[in-house]
C-alpha positions as CSV (number, residue, x, y, z in Angstrom):
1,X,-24.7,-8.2,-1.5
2,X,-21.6,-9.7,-3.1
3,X,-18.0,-8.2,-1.6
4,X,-14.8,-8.5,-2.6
5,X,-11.4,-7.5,-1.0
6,X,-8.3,-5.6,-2.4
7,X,-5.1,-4.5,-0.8
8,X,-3.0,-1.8,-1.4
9,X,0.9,-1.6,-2.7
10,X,3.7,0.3,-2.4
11,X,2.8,4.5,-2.1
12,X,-0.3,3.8,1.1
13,X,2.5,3.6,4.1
14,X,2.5,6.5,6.3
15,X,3.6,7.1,9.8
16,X,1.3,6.3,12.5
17,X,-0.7,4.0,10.2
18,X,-3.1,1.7,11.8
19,X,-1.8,3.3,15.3
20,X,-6.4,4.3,16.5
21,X,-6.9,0.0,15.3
22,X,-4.3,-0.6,17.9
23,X,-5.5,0.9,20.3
24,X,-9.0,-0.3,19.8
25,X,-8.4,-4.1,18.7
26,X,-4.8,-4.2,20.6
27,X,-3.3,-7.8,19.8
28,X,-5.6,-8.3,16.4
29,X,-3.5,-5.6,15.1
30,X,0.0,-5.6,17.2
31,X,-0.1,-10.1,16.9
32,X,1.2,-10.1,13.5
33,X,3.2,-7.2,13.4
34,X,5.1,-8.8,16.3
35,X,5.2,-12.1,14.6
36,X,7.1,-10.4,11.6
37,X,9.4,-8.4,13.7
38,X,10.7,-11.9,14.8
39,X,11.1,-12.5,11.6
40,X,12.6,-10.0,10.2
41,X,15.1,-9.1,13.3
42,X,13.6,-5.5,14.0
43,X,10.4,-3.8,15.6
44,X,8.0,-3.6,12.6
45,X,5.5,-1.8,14.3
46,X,8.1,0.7,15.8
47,X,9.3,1.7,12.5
48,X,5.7,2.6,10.7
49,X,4.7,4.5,13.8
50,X,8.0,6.6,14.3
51,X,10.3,5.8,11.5
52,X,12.4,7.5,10.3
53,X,10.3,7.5,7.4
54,X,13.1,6.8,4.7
55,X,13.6,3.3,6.4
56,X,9.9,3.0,5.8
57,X,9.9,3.7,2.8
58,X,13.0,1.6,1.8
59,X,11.6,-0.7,-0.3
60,X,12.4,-4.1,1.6
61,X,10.7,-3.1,4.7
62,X,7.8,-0.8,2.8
63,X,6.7,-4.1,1.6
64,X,6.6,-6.6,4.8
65,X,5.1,-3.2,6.3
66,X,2.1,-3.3,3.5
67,X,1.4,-6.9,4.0
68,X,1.3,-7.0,7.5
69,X,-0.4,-4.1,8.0
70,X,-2.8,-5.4,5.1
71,X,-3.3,-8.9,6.9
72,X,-3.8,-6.9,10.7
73,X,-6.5,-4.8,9.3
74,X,-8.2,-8.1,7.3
75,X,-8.4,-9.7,10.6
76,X,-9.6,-6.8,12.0
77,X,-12.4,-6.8,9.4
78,X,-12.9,-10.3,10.3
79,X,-13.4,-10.1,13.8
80,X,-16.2,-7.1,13.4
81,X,-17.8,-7.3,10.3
82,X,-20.6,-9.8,8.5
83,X,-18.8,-10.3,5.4
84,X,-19.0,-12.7,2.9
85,X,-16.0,-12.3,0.5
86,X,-16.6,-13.6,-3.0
87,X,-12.7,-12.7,-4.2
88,X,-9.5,-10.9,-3.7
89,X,-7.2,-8.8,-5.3
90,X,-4.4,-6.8,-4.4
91,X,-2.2,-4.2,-6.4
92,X,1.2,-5.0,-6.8
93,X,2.7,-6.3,-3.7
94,X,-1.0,-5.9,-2.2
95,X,-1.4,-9.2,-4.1
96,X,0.7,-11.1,-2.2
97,X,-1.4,-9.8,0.6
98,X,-4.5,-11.2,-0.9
99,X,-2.7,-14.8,-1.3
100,X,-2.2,-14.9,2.6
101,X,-5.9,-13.3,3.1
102,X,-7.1,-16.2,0.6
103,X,-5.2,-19.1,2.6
104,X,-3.0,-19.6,-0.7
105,X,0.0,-18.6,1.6
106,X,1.2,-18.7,4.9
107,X,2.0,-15.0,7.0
108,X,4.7,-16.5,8.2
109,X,6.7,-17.4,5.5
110,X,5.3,-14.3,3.0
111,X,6.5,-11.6,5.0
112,X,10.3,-13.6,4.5
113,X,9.4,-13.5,0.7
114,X,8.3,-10.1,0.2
115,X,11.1,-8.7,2.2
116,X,13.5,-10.9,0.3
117,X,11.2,-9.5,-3.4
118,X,12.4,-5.8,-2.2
119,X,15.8,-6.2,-1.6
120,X,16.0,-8.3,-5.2
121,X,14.2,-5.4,-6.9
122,X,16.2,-2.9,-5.0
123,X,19.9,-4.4,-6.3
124,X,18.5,-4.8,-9.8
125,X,18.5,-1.3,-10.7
126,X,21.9,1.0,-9.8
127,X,20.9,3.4,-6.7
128,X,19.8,6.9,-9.0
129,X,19.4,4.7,-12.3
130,X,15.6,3.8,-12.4
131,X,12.4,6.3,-12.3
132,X,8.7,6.6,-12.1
133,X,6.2,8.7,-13.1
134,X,2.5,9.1,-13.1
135,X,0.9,10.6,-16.5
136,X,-2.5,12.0,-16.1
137,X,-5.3,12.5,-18.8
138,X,-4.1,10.6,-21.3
139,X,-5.5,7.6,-23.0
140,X,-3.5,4.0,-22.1
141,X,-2.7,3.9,-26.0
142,X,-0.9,7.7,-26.3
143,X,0.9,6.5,-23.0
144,X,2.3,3.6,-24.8
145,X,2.9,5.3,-27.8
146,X,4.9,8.2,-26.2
147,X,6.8,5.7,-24.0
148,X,7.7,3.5,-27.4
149,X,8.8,7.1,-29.1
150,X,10.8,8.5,-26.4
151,X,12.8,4.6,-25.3
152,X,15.7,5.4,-27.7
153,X,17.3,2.2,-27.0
154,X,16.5,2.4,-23.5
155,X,13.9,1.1,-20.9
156,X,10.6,2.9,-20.3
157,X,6.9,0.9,-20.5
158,X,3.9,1.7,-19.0
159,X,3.8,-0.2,-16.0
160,X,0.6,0.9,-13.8
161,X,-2.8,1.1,-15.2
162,X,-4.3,2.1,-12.4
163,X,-7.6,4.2,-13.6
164,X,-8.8,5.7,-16.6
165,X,-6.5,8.7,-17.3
166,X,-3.7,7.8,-14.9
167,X,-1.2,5.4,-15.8
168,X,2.2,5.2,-14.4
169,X,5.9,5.1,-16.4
170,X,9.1,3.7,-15.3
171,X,12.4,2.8,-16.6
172,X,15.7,4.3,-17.0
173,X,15.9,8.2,-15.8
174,X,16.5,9.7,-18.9
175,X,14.2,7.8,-20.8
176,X,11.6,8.4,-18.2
177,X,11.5,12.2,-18.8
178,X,11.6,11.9,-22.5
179,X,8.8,9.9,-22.4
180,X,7.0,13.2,-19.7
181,X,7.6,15.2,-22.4
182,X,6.0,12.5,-25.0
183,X,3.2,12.5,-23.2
184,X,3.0,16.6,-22.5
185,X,3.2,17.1,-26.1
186,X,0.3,14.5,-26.9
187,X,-1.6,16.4,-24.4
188,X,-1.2,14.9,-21.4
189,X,-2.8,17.4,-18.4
190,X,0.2,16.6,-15.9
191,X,3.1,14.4,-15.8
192,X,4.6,13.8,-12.1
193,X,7.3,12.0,-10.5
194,X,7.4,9.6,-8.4
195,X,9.8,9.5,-4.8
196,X,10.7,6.1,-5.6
197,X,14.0,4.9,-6.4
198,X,13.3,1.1,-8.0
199,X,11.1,1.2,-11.6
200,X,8.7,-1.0,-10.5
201,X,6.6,-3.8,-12.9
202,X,9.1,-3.0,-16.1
203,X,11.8,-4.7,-17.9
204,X,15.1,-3.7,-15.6
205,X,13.1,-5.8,-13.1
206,X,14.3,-9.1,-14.9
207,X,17.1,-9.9,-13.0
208,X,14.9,-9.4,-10.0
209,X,12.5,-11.7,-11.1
210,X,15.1,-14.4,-11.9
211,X,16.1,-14.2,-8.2
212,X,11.8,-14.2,-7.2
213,X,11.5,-17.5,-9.4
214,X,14.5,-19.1,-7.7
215,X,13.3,-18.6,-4.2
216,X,9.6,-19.1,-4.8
217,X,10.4,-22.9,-5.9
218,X,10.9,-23.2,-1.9
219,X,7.6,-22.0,-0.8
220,X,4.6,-23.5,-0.9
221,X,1.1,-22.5,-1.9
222,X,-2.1,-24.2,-0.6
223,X,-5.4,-24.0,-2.8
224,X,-7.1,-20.6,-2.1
225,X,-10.1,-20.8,0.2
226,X,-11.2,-17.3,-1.9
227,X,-10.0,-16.7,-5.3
228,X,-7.4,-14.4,-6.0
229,X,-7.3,-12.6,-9.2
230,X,-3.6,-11.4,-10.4
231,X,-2.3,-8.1,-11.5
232,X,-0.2,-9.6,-14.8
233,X,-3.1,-11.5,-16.6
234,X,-6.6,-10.6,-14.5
235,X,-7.0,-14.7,-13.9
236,X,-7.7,-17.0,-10.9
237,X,-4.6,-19.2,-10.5
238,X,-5.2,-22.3,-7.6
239,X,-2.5,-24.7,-9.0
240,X,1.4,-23.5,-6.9
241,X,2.8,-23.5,-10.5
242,X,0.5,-20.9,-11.7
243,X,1.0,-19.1,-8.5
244,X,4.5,-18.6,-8.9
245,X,4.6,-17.8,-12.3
246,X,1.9,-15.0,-12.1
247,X,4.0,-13.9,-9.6
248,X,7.5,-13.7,-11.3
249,X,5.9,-12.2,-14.2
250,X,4.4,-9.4,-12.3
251,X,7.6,-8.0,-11.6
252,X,8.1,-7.1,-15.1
253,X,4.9,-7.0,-16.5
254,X,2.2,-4.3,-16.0
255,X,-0.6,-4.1,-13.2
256,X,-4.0,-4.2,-15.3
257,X,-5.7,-2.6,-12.3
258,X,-8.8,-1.2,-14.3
259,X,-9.6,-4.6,-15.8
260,X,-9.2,-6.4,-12.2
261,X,-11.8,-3.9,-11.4
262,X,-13.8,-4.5,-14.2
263,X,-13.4,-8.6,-13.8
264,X,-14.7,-8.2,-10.4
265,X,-17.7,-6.2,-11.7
266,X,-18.3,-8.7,-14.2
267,X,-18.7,-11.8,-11.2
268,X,-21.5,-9.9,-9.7
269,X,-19.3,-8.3,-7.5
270,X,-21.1,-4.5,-5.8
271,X,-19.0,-3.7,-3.0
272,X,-15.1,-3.3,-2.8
273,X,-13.8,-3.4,0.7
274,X,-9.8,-2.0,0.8
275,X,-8.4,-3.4,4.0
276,X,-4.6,-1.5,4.7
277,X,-3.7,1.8,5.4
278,X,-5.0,4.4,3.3
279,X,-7.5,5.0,0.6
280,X,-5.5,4.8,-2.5
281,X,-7.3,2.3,-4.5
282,X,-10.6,3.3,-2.9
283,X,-10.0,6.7,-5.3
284,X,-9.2,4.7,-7.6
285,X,-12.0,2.2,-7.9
286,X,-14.3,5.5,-7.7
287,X,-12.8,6.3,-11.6
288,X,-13.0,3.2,-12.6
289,X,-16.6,2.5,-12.0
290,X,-18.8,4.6,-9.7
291,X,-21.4,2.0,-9.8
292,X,-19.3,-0.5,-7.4
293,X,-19.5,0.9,-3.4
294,X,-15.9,1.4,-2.2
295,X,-15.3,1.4,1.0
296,X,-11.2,1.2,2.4
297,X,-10.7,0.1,6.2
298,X,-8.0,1.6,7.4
299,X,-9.0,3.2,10.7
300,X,-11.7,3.0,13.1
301,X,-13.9,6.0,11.8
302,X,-13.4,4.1,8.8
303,X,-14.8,0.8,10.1
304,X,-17.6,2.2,11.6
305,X,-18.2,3.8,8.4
306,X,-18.5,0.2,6.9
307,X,-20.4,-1.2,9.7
308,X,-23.3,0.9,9.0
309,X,-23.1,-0.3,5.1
310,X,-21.9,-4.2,5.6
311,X,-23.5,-4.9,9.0
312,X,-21.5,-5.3,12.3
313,X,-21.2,-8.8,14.4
């Protein structure tokens, strides 16, 4: 049995998450989430079990939240499971995840960098400017083309495509719900918006990315000990310059999530492990290709679930 690894991204926070782990693994979870409260000058693991929630959800703390909550549950995984990993992915900022999983990057110094990603992608866009929205039952191709019809001038792309029939907008607000309507009239089954306030993965995320490729000349990358594969071109990268690059350029460049799923299939790949809180991508991964097994870790009914399937230590 082959396995590979994915992390989630932005949208699989919630409150209380991990909080049954903690109590069963104590330090293996609560070890790094200390080590990026010191970082990051306040109690990590206080705010994603009792918020408020709109801090959590702030973009520059959602995403040191998903990362270290990604890496605690990995080494959870680790520490109870007979796993064998033959690569990693992760989706969106569940990639930088997988770099730090991999041994490309240290914890340490990728819980600064992602907290430093959110707050450049949060002062890109005006506060009330940008928008998201998730289209569902409509091919990737009338996505595109209603997004193309309804830009007028301004910014709207296809940014997620996350599973056959669901592929996520963004852009500028009005041109957002131009392109819902686009979409509706193409015969889209549902159009719905996303609580998000920065338009993730499109073109108003350049000036965030200019700022990401600045400070990632400062970090260092070590060759991965598992392959990652990245969101923006669905390749391996081992060489620091092909790191950062794939990494600036998936700020404003869409998450190919259904062929990372596909390109995982296609190394002999049969079971997808998602280690982070929730079970977003496991749904996911289930549209994409019902033959792969999917199982998420995210608590412990969870990991006993993949115990039985994966073997226990």
């Amino acid at each position: 049995m082959s396995n590979a690894l994915i992390f989630p991204g932005q949208g699989s926070q919630s409150l209380g998450m991990l909080a049954d782990l903690a109590v069963e693994y104590g330090d293996i979870v609560l070890e790094p989430f200390n080590t990026a409260s010191n970082i990051l000058g306040f109690d990590l693991w206080q705010l994603c079990q009792d918020g408020p929630e709109e801090k959590l959800n702030a973009t520059e703390n959602t995403q040191p939240a998903l990362l270290t909550a990604g890496y605690a549950v990995w080494h959870v995984m680790r520490e109870t499971l007979d796993v064998k990993t033959a690569m990693m992915a992760g989706h969106s900022l569940g990639e930088y995840t997988a770099l730090v999983c991999s041994g490309a990057l240290a914890f340490a110094e990728a819980v600064e960098l992602v907290a430093f990603r959110g707050r450049a992608m949060q002062e890109a866009v005006a506060p009330g400017t940008g928008a998201m929205a998730a289209i569902l039952g409509l091919p990737d191709g009338e996505v595109i083309a209603a997004c193309e019809q309804a830009a007028a001038g301004e910014t709207v792309s296809a940014v997620n495509f996350n599973s056959p029939g669901q592929v996520v907008i963004a852009g500028s607000i009005a041109a957002v719900e131009r392109a819902i309507d686009k979409a509706m009239e193409r015969g889209a089954k549902k159009a719905i918006k996303l609580p998000v306030s920065v338009p993730s993965h499109c073109a108003l995320m350049l000036p965030a990315a200019e700022r990401l490729d600045e400070k990632l000349q400062s970090i260092d990358f070590n060759k991965s000990e598992v392959p990652v594969l990245h969101n923006v071109d669905v390749k391996k990268h081992e060489d620091a310059a092909g790191i950062r690059a794939a990494l600036v350029a998936q700020l404003y460049n869409p998450v190919r999530w259904v062929e990372t799923i596909e390109q995982i299939k296609a190394n002999d790949v049969d079971t997808v492990i998602e280690c982070g809180p929730g079970k977003v991508l496991t749904g996911l991964n289930k549209r994409i290709d019902r033959s792969i097994n999917a199982l998420p870790i995210y608590d412990t009914a969870s990991l006993e679930k993949a115990k039985t399937v994966l073997g226990g230590k």
